[in-house]
N, C-alpha and C positions, 0 to 999 in steps of 0.2 A: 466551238459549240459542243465539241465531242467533249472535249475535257470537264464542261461544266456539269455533263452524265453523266461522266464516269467515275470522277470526284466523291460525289453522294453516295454512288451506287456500293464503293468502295469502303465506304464510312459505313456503312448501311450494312454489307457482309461480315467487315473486320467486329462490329458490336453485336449481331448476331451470332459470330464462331467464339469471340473472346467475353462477352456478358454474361453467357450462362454460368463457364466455367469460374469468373472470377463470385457470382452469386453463392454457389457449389460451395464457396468457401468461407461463406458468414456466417456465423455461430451465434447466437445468444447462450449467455450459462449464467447459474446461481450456485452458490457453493458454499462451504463454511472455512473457516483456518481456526486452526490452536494452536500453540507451540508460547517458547520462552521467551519473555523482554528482559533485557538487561539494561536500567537506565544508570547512567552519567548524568545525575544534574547538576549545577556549575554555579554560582553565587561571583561576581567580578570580582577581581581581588581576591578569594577565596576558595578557588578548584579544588579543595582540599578538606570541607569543612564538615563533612559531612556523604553519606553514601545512602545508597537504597539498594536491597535485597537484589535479585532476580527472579522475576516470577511469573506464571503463566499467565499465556495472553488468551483472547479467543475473539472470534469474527464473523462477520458475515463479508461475500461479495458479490456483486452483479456486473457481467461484464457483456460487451458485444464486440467479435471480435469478425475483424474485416482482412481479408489476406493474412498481413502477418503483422498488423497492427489489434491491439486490442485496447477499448476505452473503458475502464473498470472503476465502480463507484463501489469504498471500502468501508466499513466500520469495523474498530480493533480498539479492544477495551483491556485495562490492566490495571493491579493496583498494588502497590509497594509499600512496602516498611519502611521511614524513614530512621535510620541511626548517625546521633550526630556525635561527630567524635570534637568534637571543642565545645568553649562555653556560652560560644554564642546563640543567641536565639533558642532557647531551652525548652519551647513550649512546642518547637515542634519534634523535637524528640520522642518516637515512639509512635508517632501518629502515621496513618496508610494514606499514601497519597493513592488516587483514582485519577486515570489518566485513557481519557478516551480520544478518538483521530477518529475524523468523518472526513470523505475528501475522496480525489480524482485519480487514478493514474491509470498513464498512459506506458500502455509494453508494445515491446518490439521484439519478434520471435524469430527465430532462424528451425526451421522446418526438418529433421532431421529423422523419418517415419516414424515414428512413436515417437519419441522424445521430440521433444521443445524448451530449449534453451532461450531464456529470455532476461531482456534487461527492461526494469520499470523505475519511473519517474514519476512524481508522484505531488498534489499541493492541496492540500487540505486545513482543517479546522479541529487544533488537539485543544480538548481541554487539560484542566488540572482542578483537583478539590482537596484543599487538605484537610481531612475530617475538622472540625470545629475549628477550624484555621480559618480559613479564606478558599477561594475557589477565582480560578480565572481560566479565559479563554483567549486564541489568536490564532491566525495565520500561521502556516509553516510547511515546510517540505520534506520530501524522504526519496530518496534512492537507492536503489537496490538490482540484485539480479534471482531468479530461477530457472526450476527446472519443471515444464512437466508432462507427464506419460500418461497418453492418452490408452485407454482401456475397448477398445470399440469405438461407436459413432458419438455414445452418451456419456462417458466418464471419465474424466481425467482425474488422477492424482498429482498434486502439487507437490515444490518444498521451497521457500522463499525464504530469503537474506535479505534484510531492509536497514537500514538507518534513516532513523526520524531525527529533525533539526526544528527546534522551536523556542523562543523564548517570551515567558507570561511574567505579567508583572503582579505579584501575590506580595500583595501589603508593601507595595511599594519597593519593593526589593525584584530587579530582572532576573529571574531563574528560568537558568537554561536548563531546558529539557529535550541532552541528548540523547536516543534510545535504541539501543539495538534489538532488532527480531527476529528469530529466526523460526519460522513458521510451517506446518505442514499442512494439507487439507486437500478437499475433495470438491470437484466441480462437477455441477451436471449441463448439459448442454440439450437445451430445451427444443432447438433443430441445427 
């Protein structure tokens, strides 16, 4: 009978000493990113056919983070010069691909007093529009890692590493659209 007091009462101390503290640690934040995409896009059979510039990105994110998880909803827009170096497909030659990613990731931080070292996963919705070409959308993933330095209770600065992985079917042809980013930006944290 003792035990079944003491049990509760127990449960009932340990989430009163241990609940505040872990609350103490939720954040909400909204923030912006810029920085460079470098894309690889890939045609089967033909890795080779063609390349796109590198060129700046920019974003917006929203995230809420709980201990040393954070759940962050991204938008990250870019848009590229297509140069085809063979004689296929001649009409895209010259034209700016626009390649937007909306979508989730999920980070995992290691706490290191100011600094925050973090690795993020990531599954979202990229498009692609090739001016007067075609435009298509799908599924796809990105993973990556950062860093970042927190300024006070309100401001962190960012610097993220990402590769995007996605392949859309634009006139019937699978182009892959691999992407790298490497991005910098400023978070505020709303409490």
């Amino acid at each position: 009978m003792l035990k079944k007091r003491i049990l509760p009462a127990v449960v009932i101390l340990g989430l009163m000493v241990f609940v505040p503290k872990a609350f103490g640690q939720v954040g909400l934040y909204a923030g912006f990113l810029g920085g460079y995409s470098s894309q690889k896009p890939s045609l089967p059979d033909a890795s080779t056919i063609f390349t796109t510039n590198t060129t700046f990105c920019y974003g917006l994110r929203v995230g809420v983070r709980v201990l040393m998880i954070d759940i962050e909803g991204t938008y990250m827009q870019a848009s590229h010069n297509i140069d085809w170096s063979s004689g296929l497909l001649p009409d895209w030659n010259g034209k700016q691909l626009d390649y937007n990613y909306i979508g989730v990731n999920l980070k995992y931080g290691f706490s290191l007093a100011i600094l925050r070292p973090y690795l993020t996963v990531g599954y979202g919705y990229y498009s692609a529009d090739i001016w007067n070409i075609n435009k298509a959308s799908d599924g796809g993933y990105n993973f990556g890692a950062g860093l970042e330095v927190t300024l006070g209770k309100r401001i962190g600065i960012v610097v993220e590493g990402k590769y995007h992985h996605v392949t859309l079917d634009v006139m019937h042809l699978l182009l892959g659209l691999g992407n790298f980013t490497v991005t910098g930006g400023l978070n505020i944290y709303l409490f």
